[in-house]
C-alpha positions, 0 to 999 in steps of 0.5 A, a space after each residue: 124633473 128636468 125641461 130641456 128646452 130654449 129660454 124662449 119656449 112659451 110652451 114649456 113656460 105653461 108647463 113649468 107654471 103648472 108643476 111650479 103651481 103643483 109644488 113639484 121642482 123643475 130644472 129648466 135646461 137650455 143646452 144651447 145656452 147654459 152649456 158648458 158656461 150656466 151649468 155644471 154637469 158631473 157624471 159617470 158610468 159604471 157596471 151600475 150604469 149611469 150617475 151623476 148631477 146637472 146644475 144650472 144655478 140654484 137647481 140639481 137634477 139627479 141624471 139616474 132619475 131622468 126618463 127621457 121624453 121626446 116632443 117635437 113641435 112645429 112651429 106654424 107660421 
């Protein structure tokens, strides 16, 4: 599974806990931070459609098993 979101995400960091907790691998990706100096992003796309890997240190993520979600959150002062 991959989490694109800031470092600073208290949200995502309970959501992260819990599927850590779940045993289920997670790949925490802030795009503002990691890229391009943190990660390592291959990929193609062909008439079999997308492939490809991101890495961010230790973790690789699969980019033909991704589904995107969005959430948006705002913040309330």
């Amino acid at each position: 599974m991959m989490i694109s979101t800031a470092d600073e995400d208290a949200t995502a960091d309970l959501v992260i806990a819990e599927l850590n907790r779940r045993r289920v691998p997670v790949l925490r990706f802030d795009p503002g931070q990691d890229f391009p100096h943190r990660a390592v992003l291959r990929a193609h796309t062909g008439q079999a459609g997308r492939a490809g890997t991101l890495t961010v240190g230790s973790r690789t993520v699969d980019l033909g098993s991704v589904r995107v979600e969005n959430e948006a959150r705002r913040i309330v002062w």
